[in-house]
N, C-alpha and C positions, 0 to 999 in steps of 0.2 A: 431585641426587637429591631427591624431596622426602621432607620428615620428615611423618610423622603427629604429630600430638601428640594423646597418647589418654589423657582421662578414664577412670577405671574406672565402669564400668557407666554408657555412655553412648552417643551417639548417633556417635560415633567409631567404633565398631566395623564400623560400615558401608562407612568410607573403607578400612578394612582390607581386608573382604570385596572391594570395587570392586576395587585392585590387584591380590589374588590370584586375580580374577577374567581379568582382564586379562593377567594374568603381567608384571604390571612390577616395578620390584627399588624398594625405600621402606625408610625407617628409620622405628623407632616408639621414639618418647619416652613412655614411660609417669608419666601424674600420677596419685597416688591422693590419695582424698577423704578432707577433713576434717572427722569428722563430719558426713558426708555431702553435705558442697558439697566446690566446685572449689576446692583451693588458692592463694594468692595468686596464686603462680608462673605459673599457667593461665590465671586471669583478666588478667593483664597482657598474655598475647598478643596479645589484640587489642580495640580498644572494648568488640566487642558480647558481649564475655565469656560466649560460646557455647560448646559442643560440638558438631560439632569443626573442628578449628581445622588448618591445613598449613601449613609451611612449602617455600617453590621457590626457591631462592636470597635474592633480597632481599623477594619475593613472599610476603606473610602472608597467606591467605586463609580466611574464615570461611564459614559457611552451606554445609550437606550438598548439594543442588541445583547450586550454582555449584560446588562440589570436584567433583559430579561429574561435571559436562558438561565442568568445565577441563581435568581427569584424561584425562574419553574423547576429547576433540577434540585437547586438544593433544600425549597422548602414546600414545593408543590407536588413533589415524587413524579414530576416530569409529564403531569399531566397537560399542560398548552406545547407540550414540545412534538418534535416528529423524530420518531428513533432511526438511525442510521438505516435497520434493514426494511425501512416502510417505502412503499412503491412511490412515495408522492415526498418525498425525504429530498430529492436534487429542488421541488418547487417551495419547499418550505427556505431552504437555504436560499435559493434565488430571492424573496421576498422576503426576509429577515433583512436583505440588503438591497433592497430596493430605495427605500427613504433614504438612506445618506448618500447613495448613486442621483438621487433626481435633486436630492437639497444641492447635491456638487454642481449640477449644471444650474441651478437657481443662483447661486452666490456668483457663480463666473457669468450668469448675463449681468447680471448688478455691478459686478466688476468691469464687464466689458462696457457696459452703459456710461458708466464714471468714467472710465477714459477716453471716453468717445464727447465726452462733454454733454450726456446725451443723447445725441445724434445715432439710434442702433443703423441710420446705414454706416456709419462712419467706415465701419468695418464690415460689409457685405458675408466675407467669408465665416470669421468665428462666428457671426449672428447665424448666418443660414447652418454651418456643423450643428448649435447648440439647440438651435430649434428642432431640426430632425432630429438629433439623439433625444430630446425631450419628447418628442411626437410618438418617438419610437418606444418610450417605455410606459407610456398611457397606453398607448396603441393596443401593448403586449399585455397589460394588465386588463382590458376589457374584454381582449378576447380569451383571456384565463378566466372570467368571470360569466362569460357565455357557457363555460362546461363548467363548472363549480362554486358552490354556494358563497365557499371564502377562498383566500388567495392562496391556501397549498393546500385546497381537495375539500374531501366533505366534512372536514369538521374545522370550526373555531380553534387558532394556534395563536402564540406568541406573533406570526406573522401576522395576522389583520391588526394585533395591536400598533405594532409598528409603522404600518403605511398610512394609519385613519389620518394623520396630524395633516399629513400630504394634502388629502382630499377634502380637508375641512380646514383646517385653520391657514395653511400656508399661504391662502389668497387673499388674509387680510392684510400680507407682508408684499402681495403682487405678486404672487407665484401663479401657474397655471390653474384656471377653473374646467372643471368636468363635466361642461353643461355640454359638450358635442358626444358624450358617453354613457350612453343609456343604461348598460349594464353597472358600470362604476356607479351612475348618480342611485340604479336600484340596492344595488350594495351596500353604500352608504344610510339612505334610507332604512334597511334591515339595522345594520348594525348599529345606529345609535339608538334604536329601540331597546335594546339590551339593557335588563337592568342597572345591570354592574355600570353598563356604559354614563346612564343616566345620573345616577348616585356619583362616578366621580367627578363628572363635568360640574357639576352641580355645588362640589366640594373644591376640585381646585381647573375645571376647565377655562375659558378664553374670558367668561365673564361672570365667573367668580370672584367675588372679593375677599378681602381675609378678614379670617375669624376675628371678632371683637375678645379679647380678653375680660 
């Protein structure tokens, strides 16, 4: 069976939602933060000391993307996935890697912020590149949402798993909010309706606490 190992308020909660999604049976190992990083215990799981993290027997595997294509392919018979010869197969790929592309420009304004003492004019140019490449991929994702219900065509994939984090939790961290995106915020709206969605937020989403033993 595989174990989730779920950070609290982290990108984990996703792998939750994916199985429940799926209806497969998973154990969750809950770590809670240490002043607000991952405790040791979690970071030893694996090199890249990410959230989140599964274990498959002797199988450690990290990175949200690869859990969940492994998940859908190898125990879902490929059902959340888009098969290579499907007409809408280049936009599933495009947004499978959508969230680690926008998390990259989220961590370099924070980065650029701290060197700046601060001060985002300090540096005019990297501020203004990081803001239009950030504009640019909201921008493209609303207007993917004006011709289709989820983000690679007419059905529910691994991809809407992967971007929701973006659009809901990431702005308790300061990240961009989707209140200028009417399509996104209706999206959003649909999609936590979703049972499954419900059920895992519930178990290990942003304000979930851990089970009492």
């Amino acid at each position: 069976m595989i174990t989730i190992h779920h950070l609290g308020v982290s990108q984990s909660d996703r792998i939750v939602w994916l199985m429940e999604e799926l209806g497969l049976p998973y154990a969750l190992k809950w770590y809670d933060r240490k002043d607000g990083l991952a405790p040791p215990e979690y970071l030893a799981l694996h090199p890249a000391a990410t959230a989140p993290v599964i274990t498959d027997g002797d199988l450690v595997l990290a990175e949200s993307a690869a859990i969940c294509e492994y998940v859908s392919q190898r125990y879902g018979k490929g059902r959340l996935s888009v098969a290579p010869d499907k007409p809408n197969y280049p936009d599933y790929l495009y947004f499978m890697h959508w969230s680690n592309n926008v998390q990259g420009m989220f961590f370099s304004k924070l980065a650029a912020n701290a060197a700046s003492g601060g001060q985002p004019q300090a540096n005019p140019i990297s501020t203004g590149v990081l803001k239009r490449r950030e504009d640019g991929y909201y921008r493209y994702l609303e207007q993917q949402l004006a011709k289709n219900p989820f983000v690679a065509g007419p059905d529910f994939t691994c991809a809407d798993v992967m971007i929701l984090f973006n659009l809901t939790s990431l702005s308790r961290f300061g990240g961009r909010t989707i209140d200028d995106l009417p399509n996104v915020q209706a999206y959003v709206g649909r999609i936590t309706k979703r049972p499954a969605y419900v059920k895992a937020m519930a178990i290990a989403g942003p304000t979930a606490t851990k089970p009492s033993k």
